[in-house]
Kinemage of the C-alpha trace (Angstrom):
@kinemage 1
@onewidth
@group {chain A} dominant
@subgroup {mainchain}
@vectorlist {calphas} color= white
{ca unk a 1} P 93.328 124.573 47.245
{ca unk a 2} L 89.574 124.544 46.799
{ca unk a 3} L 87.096 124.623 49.282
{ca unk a 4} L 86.311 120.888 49.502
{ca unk a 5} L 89.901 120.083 49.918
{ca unk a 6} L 89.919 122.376 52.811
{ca unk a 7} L 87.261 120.662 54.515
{ca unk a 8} L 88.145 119.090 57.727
{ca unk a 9} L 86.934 115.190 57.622
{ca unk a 10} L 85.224 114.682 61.657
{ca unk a 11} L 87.002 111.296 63.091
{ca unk a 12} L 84.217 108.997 63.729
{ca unk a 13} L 84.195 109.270 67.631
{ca unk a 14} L 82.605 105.965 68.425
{ca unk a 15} L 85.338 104.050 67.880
{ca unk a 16} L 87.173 105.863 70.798
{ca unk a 17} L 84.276 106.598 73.382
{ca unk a 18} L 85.879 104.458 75.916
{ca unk a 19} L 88.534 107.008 75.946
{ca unk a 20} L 86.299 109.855 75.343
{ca unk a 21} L 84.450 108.735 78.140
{ca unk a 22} L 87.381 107.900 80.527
{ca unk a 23} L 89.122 111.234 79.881
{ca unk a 24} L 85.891 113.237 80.577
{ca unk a 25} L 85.056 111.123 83.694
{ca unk a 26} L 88.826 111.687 85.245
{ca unk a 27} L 88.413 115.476 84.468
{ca unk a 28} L 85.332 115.157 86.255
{ca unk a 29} L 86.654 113.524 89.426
{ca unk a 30} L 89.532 115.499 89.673
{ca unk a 31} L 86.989 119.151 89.890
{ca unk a 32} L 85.005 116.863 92.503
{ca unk a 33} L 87.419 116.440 94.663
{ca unk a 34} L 88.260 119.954 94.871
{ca unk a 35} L 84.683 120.152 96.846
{ca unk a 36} L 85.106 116.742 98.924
{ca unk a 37} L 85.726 117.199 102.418
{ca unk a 38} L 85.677 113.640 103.665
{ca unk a 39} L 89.584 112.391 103.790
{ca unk a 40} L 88.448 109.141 103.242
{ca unk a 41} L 87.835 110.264 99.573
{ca unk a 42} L 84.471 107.431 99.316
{ca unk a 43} L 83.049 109.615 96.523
{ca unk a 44} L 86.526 109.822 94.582
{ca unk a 45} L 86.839 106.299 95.097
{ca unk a 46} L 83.198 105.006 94.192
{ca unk a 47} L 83.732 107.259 91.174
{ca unk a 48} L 87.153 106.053 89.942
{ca unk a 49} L 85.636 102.390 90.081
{ca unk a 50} L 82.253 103.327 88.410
{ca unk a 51} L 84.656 104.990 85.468
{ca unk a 52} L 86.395 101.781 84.991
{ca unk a 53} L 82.904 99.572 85.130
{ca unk a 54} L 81.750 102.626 82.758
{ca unk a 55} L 84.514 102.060 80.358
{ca unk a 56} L 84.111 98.189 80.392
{ca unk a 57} L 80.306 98.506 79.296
{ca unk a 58} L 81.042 101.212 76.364
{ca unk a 59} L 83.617 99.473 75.172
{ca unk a 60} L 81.898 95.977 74.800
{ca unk a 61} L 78.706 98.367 73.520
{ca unk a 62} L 80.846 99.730 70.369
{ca unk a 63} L 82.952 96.423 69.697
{ca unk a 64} L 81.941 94.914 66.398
{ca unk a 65} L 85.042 92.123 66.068
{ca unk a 66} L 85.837 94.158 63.002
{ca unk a 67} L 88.927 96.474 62.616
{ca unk a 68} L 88.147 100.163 62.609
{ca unk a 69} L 89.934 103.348 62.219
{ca unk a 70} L 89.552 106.796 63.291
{ca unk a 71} L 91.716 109.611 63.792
{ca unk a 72} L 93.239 109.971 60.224
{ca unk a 73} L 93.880 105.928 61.109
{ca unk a 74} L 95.851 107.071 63.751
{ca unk a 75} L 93.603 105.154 66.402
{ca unk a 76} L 92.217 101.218 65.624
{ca unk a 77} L 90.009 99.229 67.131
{ca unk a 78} L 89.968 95.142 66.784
{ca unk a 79} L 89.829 92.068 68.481
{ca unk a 80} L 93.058 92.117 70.492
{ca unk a 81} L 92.668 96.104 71.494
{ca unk a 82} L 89.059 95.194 72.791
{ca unk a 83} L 89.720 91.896 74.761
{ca unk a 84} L 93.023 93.662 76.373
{ca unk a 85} L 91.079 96.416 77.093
{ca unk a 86} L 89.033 94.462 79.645
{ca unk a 87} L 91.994 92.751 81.175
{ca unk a 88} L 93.010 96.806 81.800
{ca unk a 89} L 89.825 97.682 83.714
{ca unk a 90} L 89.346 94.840 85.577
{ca unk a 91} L 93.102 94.735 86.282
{ca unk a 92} L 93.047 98.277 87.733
{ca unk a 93} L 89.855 97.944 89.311
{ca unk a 94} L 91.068 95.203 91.718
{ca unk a 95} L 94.310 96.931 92.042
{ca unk a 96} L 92.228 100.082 93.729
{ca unk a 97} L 89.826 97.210 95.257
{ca unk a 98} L 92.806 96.035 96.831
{ca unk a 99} L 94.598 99.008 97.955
{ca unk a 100} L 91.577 100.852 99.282
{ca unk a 101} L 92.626 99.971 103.365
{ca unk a 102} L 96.458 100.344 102.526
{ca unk a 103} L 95.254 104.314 101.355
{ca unk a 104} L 93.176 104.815 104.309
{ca unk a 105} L 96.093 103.953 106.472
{ca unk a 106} L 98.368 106.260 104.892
{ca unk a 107} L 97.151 109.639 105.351
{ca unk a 108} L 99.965 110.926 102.661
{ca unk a 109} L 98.163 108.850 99.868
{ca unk a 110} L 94.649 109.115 100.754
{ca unk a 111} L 94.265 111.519 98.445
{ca unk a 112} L 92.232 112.408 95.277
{ca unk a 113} L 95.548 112.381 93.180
{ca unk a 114} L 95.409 108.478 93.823
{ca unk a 115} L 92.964 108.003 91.833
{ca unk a 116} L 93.444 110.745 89.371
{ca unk a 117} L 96.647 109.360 88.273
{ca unk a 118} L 95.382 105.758 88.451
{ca unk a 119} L 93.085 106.863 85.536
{ca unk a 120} L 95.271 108.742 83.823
{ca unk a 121} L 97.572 105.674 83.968
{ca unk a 122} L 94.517 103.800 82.634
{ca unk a 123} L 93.821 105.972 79.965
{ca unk a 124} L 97.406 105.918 78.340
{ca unk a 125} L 97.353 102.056 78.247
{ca unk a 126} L 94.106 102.603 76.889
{ca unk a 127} L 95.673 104.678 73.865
{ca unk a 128} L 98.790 102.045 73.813
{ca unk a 129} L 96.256 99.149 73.130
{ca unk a 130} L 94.829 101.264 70.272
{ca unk a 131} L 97.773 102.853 68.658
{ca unk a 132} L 98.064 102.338 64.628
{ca unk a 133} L 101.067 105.501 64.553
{ca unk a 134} L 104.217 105.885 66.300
{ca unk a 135} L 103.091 108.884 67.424
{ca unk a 136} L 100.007 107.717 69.102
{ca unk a 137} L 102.282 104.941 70.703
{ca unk a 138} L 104.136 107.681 72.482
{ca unk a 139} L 101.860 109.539 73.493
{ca unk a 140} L 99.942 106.700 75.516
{ca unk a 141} L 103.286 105.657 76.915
{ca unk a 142} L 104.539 109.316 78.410
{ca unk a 143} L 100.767 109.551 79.463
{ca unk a 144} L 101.106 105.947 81.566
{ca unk a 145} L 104.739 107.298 82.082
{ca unk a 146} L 104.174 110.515 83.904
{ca unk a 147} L 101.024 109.579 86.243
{ca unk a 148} L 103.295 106.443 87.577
{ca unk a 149} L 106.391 108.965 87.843
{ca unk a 150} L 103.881 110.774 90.266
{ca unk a 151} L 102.231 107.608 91.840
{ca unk a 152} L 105.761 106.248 92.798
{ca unk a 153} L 106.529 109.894 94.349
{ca unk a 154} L 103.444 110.152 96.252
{ca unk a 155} L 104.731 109.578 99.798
{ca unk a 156} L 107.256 112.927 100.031
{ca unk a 157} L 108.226 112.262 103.055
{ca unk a 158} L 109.694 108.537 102.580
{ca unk a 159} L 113.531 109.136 101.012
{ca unk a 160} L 113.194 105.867 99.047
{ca unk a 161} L 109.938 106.646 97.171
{ca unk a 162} L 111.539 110.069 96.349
{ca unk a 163} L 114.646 108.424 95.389
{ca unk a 164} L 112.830 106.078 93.451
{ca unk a 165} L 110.552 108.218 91.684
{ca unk a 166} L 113.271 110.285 90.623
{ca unk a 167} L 115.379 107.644 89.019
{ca unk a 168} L 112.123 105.988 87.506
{ca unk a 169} L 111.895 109.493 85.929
{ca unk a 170} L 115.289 109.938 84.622
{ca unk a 171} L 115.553 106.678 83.215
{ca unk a 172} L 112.134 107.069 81.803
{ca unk a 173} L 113.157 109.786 79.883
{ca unk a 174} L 116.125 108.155 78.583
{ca unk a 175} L 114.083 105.178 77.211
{ca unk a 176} L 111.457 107.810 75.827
{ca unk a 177} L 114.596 109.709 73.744
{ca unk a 178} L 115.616 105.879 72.266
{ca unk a 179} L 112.291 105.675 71.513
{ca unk a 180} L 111.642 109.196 69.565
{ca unk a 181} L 114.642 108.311 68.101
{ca unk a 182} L 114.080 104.972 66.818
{ca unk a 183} L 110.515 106.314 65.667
{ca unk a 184} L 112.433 109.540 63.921
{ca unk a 185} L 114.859 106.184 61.762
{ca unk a 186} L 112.196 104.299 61.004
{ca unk a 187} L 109.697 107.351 59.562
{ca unk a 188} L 113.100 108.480 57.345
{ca unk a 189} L 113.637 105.134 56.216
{ca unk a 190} L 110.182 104.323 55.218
{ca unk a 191} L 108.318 108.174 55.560
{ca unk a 192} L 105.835 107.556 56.827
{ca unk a 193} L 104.621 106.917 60.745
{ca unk a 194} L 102.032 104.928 60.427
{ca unk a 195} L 101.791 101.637 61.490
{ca unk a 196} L 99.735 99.924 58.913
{ca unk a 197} L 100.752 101.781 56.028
{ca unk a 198} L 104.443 100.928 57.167
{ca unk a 199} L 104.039 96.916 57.166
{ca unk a 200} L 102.657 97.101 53.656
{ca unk a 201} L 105.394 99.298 51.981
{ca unk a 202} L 108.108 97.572 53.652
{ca unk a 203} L 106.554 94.066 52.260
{ca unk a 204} L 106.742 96.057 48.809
{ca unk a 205} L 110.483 96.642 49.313
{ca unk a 206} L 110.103 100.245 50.192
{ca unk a 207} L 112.117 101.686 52.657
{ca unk a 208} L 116.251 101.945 53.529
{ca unk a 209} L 117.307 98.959 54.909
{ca unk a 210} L 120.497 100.341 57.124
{ca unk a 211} L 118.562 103.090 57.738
{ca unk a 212} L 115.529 100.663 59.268
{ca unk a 213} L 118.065 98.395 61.320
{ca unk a 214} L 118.879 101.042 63.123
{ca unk a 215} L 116.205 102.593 64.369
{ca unk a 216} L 114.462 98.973 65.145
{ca unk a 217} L 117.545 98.574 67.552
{ca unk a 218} L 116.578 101.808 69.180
{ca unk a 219} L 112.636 101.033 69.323
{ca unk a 220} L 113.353 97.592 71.055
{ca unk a 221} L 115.553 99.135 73.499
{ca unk a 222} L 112.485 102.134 74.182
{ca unk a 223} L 110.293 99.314 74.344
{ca unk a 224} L 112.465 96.693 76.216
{ca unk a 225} L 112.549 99.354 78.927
{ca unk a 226} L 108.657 99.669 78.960
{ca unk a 227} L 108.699 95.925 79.686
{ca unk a 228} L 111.820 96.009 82.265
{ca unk a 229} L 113.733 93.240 80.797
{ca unk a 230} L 117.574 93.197 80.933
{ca unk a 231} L 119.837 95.277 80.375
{ca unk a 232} L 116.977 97.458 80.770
{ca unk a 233} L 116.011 96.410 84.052
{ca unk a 234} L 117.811 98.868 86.160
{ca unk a 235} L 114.739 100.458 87.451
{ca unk a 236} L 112.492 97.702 88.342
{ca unk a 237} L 113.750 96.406 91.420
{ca unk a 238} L 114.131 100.185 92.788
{ca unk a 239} L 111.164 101.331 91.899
{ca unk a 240} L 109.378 98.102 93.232
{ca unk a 241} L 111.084 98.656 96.609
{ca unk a 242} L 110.412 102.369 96.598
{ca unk a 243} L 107.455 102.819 95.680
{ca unk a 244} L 104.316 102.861 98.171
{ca unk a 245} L 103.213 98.761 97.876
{ca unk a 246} L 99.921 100.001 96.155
{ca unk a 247} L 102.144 101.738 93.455
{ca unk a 248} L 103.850 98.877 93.105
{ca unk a 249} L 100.725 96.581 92.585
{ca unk a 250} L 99.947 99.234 89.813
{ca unk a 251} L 103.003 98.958 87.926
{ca unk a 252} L 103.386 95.288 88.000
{ca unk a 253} L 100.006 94.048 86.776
{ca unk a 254} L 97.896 96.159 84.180
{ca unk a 255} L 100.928 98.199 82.108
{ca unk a 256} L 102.629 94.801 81.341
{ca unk a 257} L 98.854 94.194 79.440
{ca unk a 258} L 99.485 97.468 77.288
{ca unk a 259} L 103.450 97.085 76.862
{ca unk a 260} L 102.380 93.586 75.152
{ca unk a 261} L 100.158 95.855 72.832
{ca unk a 262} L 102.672 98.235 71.756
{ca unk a 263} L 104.930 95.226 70.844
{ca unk a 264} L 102.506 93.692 69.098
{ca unk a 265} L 101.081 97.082 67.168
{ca unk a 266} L 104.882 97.924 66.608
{ca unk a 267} L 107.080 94.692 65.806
{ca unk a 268} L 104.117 92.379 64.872
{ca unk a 269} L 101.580 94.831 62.948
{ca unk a 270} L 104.163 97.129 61.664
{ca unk a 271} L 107.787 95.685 61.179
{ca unk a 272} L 106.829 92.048 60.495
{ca unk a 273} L 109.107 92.146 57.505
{ca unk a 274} L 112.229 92.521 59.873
{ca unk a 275} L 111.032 90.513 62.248
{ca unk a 276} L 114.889 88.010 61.584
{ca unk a 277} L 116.045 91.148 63.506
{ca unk a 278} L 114.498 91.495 66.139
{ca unk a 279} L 113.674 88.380 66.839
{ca unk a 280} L 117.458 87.972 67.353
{ca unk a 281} L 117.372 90.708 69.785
{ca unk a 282} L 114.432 89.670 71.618
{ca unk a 283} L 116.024 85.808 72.137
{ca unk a 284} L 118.995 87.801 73.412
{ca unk a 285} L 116.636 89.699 75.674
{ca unk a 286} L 114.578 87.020 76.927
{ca unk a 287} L 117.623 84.672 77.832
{ca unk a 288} L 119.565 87.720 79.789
{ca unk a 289} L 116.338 88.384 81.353
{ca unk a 290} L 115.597 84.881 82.640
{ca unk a 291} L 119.036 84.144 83.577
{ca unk a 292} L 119.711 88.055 85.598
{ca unk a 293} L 116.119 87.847 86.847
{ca unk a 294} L 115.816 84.134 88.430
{ca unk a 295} L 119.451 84.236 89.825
{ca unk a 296} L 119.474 87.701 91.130
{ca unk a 297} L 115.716 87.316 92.865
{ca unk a 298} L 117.551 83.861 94.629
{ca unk a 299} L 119.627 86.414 96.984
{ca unk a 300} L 116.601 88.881 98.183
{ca unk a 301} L 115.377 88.823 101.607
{ca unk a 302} L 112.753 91.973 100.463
{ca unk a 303} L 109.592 89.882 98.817
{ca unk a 304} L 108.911 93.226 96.935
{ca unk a 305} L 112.859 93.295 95.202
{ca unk a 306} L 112.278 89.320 94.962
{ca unk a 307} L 108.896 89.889 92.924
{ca unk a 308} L 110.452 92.562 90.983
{ca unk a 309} L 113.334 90.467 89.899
{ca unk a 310} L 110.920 87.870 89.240
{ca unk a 311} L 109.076 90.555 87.182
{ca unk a 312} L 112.229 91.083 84.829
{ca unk a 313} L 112.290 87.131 84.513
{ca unk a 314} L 108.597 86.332 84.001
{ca unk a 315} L 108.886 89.471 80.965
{ca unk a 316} L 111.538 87.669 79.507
{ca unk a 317} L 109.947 84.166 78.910
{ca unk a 318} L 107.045 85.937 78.062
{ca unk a 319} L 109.221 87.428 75.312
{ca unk a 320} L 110.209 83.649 74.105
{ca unk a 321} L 107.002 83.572 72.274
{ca unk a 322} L 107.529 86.776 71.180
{ca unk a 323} L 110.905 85.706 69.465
{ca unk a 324} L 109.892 82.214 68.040
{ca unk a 325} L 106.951 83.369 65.270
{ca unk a 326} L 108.368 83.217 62.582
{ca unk a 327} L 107.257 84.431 59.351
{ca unk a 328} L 107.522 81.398 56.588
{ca unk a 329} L 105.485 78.795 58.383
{ca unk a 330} L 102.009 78.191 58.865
{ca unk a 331} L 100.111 80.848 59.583
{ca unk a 332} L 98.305 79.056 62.566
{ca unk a 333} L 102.048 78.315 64.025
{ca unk a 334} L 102.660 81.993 64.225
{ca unk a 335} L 99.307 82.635 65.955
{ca unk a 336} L 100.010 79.918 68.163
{ca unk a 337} L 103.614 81.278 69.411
{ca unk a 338} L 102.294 85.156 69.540
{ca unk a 339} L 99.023 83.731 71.956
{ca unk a 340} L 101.262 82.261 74.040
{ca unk a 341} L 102.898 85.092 74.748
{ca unk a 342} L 99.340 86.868 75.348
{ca unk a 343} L 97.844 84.067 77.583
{ca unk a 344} L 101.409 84.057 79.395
{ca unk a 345} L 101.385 88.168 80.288
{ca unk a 346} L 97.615 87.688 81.084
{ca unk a 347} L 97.893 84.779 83.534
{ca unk a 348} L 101.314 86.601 84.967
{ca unk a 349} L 99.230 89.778 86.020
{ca unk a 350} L 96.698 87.544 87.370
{ca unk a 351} L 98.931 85.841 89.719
{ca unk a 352} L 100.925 88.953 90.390
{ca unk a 353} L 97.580 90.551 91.547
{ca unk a 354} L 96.964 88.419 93.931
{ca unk a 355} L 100.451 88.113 95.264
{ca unk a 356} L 100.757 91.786 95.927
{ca unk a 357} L 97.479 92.027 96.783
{ca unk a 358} L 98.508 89.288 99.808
{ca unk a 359} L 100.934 92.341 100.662
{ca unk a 360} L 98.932 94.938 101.066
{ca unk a 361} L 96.973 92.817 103.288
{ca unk a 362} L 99.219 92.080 105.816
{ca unk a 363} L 100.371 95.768 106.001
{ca unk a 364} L 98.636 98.124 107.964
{ca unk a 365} L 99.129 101.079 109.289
{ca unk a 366} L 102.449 102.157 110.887
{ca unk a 367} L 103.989 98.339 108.931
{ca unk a 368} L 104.800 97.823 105.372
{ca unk a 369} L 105.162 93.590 105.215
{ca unk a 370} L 108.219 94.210 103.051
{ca unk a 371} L 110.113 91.196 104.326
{ca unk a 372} L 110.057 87.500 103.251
{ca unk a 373} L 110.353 87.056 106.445
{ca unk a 374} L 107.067 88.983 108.289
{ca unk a 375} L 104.817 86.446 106.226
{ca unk a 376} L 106.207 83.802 108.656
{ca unk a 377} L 103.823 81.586 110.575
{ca unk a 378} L 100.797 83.181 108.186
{ca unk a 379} L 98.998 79.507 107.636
{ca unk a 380} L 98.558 79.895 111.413
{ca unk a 381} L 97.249 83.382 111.677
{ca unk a 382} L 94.884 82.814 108.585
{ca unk a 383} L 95.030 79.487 106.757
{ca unk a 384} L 93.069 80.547 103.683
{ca unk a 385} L 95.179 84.019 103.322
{ca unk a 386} L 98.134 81.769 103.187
{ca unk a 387} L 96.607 78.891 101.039
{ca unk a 388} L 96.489 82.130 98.392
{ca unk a 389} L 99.747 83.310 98.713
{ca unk a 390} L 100.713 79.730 98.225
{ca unk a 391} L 98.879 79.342 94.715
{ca unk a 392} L 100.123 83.023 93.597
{ca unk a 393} L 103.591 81.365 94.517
{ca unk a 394} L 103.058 78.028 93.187
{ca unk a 395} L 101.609 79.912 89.992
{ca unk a 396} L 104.964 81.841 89.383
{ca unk a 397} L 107.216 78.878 90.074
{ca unk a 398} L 104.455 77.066 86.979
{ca unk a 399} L 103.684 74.162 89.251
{ca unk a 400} L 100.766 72.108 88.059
{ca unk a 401} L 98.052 72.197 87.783
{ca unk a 402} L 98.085 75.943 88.356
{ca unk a 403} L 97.439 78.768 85.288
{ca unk a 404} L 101.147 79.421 85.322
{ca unk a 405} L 102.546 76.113 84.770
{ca unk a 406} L 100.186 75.999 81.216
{ca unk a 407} L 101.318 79.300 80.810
{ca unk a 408} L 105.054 78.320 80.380
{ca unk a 409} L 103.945 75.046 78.612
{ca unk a 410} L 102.453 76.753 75.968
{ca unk a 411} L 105.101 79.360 75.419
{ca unk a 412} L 108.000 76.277 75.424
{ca unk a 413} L 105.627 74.389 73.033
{ca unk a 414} L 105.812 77.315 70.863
{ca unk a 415} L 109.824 77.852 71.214
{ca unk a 416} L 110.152 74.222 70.487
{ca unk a 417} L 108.164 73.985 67.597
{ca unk a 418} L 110.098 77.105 66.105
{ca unk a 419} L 112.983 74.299 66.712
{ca unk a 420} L 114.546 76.253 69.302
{ca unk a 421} L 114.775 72.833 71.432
{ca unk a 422} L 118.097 74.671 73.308
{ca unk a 423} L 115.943 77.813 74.558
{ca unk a 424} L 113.508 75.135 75.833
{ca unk a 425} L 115.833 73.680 77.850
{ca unk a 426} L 117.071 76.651 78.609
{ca unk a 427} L 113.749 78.195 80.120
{ca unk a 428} L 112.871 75.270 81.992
{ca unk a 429} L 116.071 75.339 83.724
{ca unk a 430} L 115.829 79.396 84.776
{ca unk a 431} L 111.984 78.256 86.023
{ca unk a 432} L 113.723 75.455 87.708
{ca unk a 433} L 116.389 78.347 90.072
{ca unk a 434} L 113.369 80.473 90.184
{ca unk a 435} L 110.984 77.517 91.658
{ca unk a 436} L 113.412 77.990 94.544
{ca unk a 437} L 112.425 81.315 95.471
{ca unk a 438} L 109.021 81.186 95.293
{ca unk a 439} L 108.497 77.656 97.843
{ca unk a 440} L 111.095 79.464 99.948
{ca unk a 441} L 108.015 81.885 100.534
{ca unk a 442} L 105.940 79.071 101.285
{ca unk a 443} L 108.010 77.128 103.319
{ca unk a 444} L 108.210 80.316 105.318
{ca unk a 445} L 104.165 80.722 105.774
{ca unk a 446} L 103.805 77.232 106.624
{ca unk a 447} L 106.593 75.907 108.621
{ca unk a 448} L 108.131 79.165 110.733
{ca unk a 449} L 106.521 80.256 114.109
{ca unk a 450} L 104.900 83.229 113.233
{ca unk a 451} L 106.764 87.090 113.926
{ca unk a 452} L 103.437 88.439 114.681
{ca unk a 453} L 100.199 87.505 116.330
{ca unk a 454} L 98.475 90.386 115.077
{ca unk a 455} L 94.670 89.503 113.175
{ca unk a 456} L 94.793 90.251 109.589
{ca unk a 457} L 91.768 92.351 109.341
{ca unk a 458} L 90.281 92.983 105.613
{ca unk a 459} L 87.009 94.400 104.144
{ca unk a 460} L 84.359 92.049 103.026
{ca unk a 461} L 84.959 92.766 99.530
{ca unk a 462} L 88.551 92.495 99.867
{ca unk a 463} L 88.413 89.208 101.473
{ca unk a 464} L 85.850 88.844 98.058
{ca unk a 465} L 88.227 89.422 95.321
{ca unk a 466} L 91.213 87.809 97.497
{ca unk a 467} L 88.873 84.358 97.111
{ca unk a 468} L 87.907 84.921 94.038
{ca unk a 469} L 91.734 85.831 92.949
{ca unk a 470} L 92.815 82.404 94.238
{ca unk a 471} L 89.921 80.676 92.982
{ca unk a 472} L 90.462 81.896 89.694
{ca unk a 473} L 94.400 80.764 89.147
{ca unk a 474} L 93.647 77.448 90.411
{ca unk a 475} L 90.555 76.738 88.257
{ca unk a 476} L 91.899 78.496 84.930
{ca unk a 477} L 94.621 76.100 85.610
{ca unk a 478} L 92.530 73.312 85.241
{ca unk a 479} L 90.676 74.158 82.272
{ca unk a 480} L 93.395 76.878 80.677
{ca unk a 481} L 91.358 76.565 77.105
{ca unk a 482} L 88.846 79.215 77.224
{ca unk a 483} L 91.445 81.796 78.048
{ca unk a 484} L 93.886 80.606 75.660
{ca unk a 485} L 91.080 80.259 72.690
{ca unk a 486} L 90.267 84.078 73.744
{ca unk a 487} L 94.109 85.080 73.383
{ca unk a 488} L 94.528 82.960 69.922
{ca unk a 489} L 91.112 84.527 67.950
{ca unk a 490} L 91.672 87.847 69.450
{ca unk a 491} L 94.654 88.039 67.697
{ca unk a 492} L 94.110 86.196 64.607
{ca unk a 493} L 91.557 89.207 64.110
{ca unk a 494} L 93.811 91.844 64.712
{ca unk a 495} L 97.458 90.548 63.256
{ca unk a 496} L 97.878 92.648 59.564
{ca unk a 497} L 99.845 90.009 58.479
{ca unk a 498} L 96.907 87.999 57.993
{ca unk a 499} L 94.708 90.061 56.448
């Protein structure tokens, strides 16, 4: 081997400064707050949020629109990665925004790990977005994996967050084998790992088919875990209930963002040429999901179990979109069905933001408003609080004009142009049992006496983003098409297939 071949070629580093700069800034904090003595952690806290408004800025500084590699193309940046990037940030920043009093409270969470892990949690998504090799994909999920594993643990001396955190692990690790192993099928059927080089061999006939179906089975199930649709499910509502309601906030807005990614990256980007297969198993998915989720949330008296059933539900429509782009039609049909799905997982966390958000507000120290019922009577202890909660809800159910009934429109547009008129019908009929659930909530806040006369007290900025929450699912609602022309060029950029 002669000395040029030997020479080692330097990634170009721009491409990932976001996560350069992430990494280094959460190593920072977490030497800081070895020297912090105030247990309200401000410093911690202002710096966690200045990392995240950091990140934003570098990462709109280096975006070009074009798609880059780095890392032995290991690492890409595009359109999609960039604009989902954002929706990460600005998801987590609100969810620390929002959890800041519920911390305070809680004297077992107020803690510099908080925000550690929320980074670290922040900076595997980050990686997911970005990943153009299997083995990058993993890696970002066991490092979003093992900070929530620790998040959802964080109150030791609460036997359902233990109990919780321990099954979230187990059955984390489980999906993470089905994964590896998937990922170890796929790289002997085809040899190689990477992403991009994968979809163009297979669309040169390279690769062992048997070998390929296979380990695609095993990658969906990894992945159908990441998402928590059914029969992977078995965590969510557990881990939901468990977990501190901060945690929980966490888990059900910005990963959802990044486990879109990796289905994109994976199925989309790299396995577009089996995509008859697993678009069979993701119909299969989507319909269990609805129909488990929307039924079994109908029977919960715990709003945190309800959401998290209504999680497994919401995951599985958004998978309809998923399922319905084909490859054989236009390409602007395909675009069309995979945006959907984008624009539907976007507007979900929005709403789910502010729903949980609602819950942390009404809990306070010594309380966790766990109950459906201890947001009775809330239009009379705050009107506007309760006008919220009633869009979030309203939002879920897709009730126009609010960003979640376009949400499902578009998606059912998309299944029915695929001529999948039965799955339409089928949707709007699970939406129709889960509509149930969601005005029960509301019928609760506006027409029961109220259990408790205590003021909801909240931090101006808190009261802020609450407002501007609300403000923002009702008025995307009316005018859905900026968001949705974001979703559709962002991945028209980034989709191989097109290129």
């Amino acid at each position: 081997m002669t000395l040029a071949e030997m020479q080692f070629v330097l990634p170009e580093l721009r491409i990932a400064s976001a996560e350069i700069f992430v990494l280094a800034m959460t190593c920072l904090i977490l030497i800081v707050d070895l020297f912090v003595k105030d247990k309200r952690r401000t410093l911690v806290y202002v710096l966690t949020q200045l990392t995240l408004v950091g990140a934003a800025a570098t990462t709109m500084a280096v975006s070009t629109g074009d798609i880059s590699y780095t890392f032995s193309n290991m690492f890409v940046s595009d359109s999609m990665g960039d604009t989902l990037k954002l929706m990460v940030y600005l998801s987590v920043f609100a969810v620390l925004l929002y959890s800041r009093t519920y911390v305070l409270d809680r004297p077992q969470m107020a803690k510099g790990e908080f925000y550690v892990l929320s980074l670290f949690a922040t900076l595997g998504m980050m990686v997911m977005v970005s990943a153009n090799h299997f083995l990058t994909v993993y890696i970002g999920i066991e490092l979003l994996s093992l900070s929530l594993y620790a998040m959802v643990g964080m109150n030791r001396d609460s036997i359902p967050s233990t109990e919780a955190s321990m099954k979230y692990f187990v059955l984390g690790a489980l999906a993470s084998g089905l994964l590896l192993y998937g990922m170890s099928m796929v790289y002997g059927a085809t040899g190689t790992l990477e992403i991009s080089t994968l979809s163009a061999g297979l669309l040169e006939g390279q690769g062992n088919g048997i070998i390929l179906a296979f380990g695609l089975v095993f990658l969906v199930s990894g992945i159908a875990f990441k998402l928590g649709v059914v029969p992977f499910h078995m965590w969510i509502p557990d881990v939901y209930h468990g977990a501190p309601t901060a945690v929980t906030l966490f888990i059900a807005s910005a990963p959802k963002l990044a486990a879109f990614a990796v289905v994109i990256r994976v199925l989309v980007n790299g396995l577009i040429v089996a995509s008859h297969d697993w678009q069979i198993m993701l119909l299969v998915l989507s319909v269990l999901s609805m129909a488990v989720g929307n039924f079994a949330a109908v029977a919960q008296t715990n709003i945190k179990r309800m959401l998290a059933y209504s999680a497994i539900s919401h995951m599985g429509f958004m998978l309809l979109g998923m399922a319905t782009g084909v490859i054989g039609r236009d390409a602007q049909f395909v675009v069309n069905a995979y945006s959907s799905s984008m624009f539907y997982v976007v507007t979900y966390v929005l709403s789910s933001l502010g729903a949980f958000g609602t819950i942390l507000l009404l809990s306070r120290a010594g309380f966790e408003a766990e109950e459906i019922s201890d947001f009775s009577g809330l239009n009379k202890r705050n009107s506007w609080y309760a006008a919220i909660m009633m869009m979030m809800m309203f939002s879920m159910a897709g009730i126009p004009f609010f960003v979640g009934f376009f949400a499902k429109f578009s998606v059912l547009q998309a299944v029915v142009v695929a001529g999948h008129l039965w799955l339409a019908l089928a949707a709007v009929f699970f939406s129709l049992v889960g509509a149930y659930y969601y005005l029960r909530v509301v019928k609760v806040m506006y027409f029961d006496p109220p259990a408790d006369n205590t003021p909801i007290k909240a931090p101006g900025e808190v009261k802020l983003l609450m407002s501007a929450n609300g403000l923002a699912v009702a008025l995307i609602g009316i005018s859905p098409n900026a968001l949705m022309i974001l979703c559709a060029t962002s991945l028209n950029d980034s989709i191989s297939f097109f290129r």
